[in-house]
C-alpha positions in Angstrom: -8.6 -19.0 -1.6 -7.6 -16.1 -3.7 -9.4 -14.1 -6.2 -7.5 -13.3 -9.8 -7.8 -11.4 -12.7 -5.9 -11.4 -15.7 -5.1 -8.6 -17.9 -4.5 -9.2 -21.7 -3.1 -6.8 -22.8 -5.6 -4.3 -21.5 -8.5 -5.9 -21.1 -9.9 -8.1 -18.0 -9.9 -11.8 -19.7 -12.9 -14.3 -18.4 -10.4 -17.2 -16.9 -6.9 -17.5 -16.1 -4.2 -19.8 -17.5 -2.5 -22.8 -15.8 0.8 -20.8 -15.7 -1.0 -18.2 -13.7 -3.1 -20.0 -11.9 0.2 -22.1 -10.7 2.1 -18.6 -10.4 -0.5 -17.5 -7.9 -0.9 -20.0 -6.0 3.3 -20.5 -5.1 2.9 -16.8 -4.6 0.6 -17.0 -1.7 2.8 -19.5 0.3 6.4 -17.3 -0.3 6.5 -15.0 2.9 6.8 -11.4 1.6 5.0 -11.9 -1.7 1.4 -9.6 -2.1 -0.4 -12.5 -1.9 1.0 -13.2 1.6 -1.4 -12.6 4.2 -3.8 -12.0 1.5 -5.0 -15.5 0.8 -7.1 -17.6 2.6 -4.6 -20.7 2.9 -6.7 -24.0 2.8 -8.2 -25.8 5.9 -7.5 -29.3 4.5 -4.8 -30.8 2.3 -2.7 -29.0 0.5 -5.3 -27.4 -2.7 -5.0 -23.9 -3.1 -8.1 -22.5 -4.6 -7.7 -19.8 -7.6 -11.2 -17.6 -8.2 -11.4 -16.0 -11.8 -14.3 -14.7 -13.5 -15.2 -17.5 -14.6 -14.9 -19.7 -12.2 -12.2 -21.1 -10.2 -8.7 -23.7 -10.5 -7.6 -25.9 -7.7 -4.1 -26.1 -7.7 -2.5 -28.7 -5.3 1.3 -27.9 -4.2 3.7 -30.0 -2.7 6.2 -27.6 -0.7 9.2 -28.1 1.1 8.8 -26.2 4.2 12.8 -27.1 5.3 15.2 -24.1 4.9 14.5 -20.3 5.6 11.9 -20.0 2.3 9.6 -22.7 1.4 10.4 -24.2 -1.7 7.5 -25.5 -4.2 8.7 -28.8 -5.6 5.4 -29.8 -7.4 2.6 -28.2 -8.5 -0.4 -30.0 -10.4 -4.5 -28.8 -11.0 -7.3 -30.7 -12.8 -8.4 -28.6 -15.6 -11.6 -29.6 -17.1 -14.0 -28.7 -20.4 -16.3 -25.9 -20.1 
């Protein structure tokens, strides 16, 4: 779990986009990012919470752990009406 804001261009807006919400969450498994050691990582399965202001996205990330950084080969989130 992480907590977000997003800035447009100077003001805090209410939610955050897929982009970001994707963005943020590949961010908080990349060693060395800021949201390394930051972020709560998830107890089960693989769905990275993403807190707003308005609520919150569950973005689901399929990583390739192989190599010396791990690589995000799919990303996905259910996005529903508010």
């Amino acid at each position: 779990m992480v907590h977000s804001r997003t800035f447009i261009p100077h003001v805090c807006h209410a939610a955050i986009g897929v982009l970001g919400a994707v963005s943020v969450a590949t961010a908080c498994v990349i060693p060395g990012t800021v949201a390394d050691g930051v972020a709560v990582p998830p107890k089960t399965g693989k769905a990275y919470s993403v807190e707003h202001p308005s609520g919150e996205f569950s973005v689901t990330l399929e990583i390739d752990s192989h190599g010396s950084q791990p690589k995000v080969l799919a990303a996905g989130l259910l996005r529903t009406a508010r």
